[in-house]
C-alpha positions in Angstrom: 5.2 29.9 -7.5 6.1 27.2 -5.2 4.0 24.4 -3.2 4.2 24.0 0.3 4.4 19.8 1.1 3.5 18.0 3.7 6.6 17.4 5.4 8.6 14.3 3.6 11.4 13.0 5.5 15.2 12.4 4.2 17.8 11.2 5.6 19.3 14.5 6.9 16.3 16.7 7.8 12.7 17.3 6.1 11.7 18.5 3.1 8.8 21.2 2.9 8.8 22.9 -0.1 8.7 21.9 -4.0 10.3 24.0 -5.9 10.6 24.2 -10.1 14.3 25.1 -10.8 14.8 25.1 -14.3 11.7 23.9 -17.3 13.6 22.9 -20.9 10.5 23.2 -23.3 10.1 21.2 -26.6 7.0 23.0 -27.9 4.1 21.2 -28.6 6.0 18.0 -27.3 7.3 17.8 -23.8 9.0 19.5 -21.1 11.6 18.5 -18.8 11.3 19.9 -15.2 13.7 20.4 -13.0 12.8 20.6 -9.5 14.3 20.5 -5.9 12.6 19.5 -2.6 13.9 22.1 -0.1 13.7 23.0 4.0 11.4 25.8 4.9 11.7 28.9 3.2 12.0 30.7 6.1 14.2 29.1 7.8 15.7 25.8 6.7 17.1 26.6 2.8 18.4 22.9 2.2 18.3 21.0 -1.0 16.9 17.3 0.6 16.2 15.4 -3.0 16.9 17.2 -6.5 15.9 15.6 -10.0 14.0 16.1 -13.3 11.0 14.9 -14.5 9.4 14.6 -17.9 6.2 15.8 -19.2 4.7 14.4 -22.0 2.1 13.5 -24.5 -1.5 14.0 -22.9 -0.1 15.3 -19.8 2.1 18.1 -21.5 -1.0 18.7 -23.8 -3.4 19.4 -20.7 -0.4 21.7 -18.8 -2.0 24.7 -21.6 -1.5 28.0 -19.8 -2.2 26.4 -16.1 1.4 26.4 -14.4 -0.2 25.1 -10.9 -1.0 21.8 -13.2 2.9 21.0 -13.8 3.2 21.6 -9.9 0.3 19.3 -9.0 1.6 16.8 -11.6 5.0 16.6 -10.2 3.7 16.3 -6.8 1.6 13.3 -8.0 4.9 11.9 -9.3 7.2 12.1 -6.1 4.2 10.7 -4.3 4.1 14.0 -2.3 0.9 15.6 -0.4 0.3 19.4 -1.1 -0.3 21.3 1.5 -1.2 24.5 -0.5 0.4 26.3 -3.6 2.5 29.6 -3.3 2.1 32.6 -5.0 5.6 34.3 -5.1 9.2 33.2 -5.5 10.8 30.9 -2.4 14.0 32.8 -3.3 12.3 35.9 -2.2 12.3 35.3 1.5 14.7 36.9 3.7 18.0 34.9 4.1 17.5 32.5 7.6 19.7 33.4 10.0 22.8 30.6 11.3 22.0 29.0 13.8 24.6 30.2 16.8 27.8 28.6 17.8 
């Protein structure tokens, strides 16, 4: 799973993808996310912004079996738009061609 963003703009390019790298689970406590905004999947592979994020008390509670909630959430936190949620892996896309010389 992955969301789709409304295009944010960095310095070098924009970002169009969220993607979860990494979750470090305390249970019954809090999770620490780690997450990347990327280029398109499909053709545009960079890492614009990376960080981690921390999810806890009544907002780790209400996560429960819902893994779209901890995407949503962390969208809310980077003050990012959603423009839909992605069944699937990014990493699963074919590898974008370089661009020619």
């Amino acid at each position: 799973m992955y969301l789709k963003i409304e295009p944010a703009l960095y310095r070098t390019g924009q970002a169009k993808c969220l993607v979860i790298r990494n979750t470090s689970v305390q249970l019954g406590s809090r999770a620490v996310i780690e997450w990347s905004l990327m280029g398109d999947q499909e053709t545009d592979r960079r890492d614009y912004e990376s960080g981690g994020s921390q999810l806890a008390g009544d907002e780790y509670l209400a996560w429960g079996q819902n893994d779209a909630y901890v995407y949503e959430w962390l969208a809310t936190q980077l003050n990012l738009t959603v423009a839909s949620i992605e069944n699937g892996n990014y990493w699963d896309a074919p590898v974008p061609a370089a661009p020619p010389v």
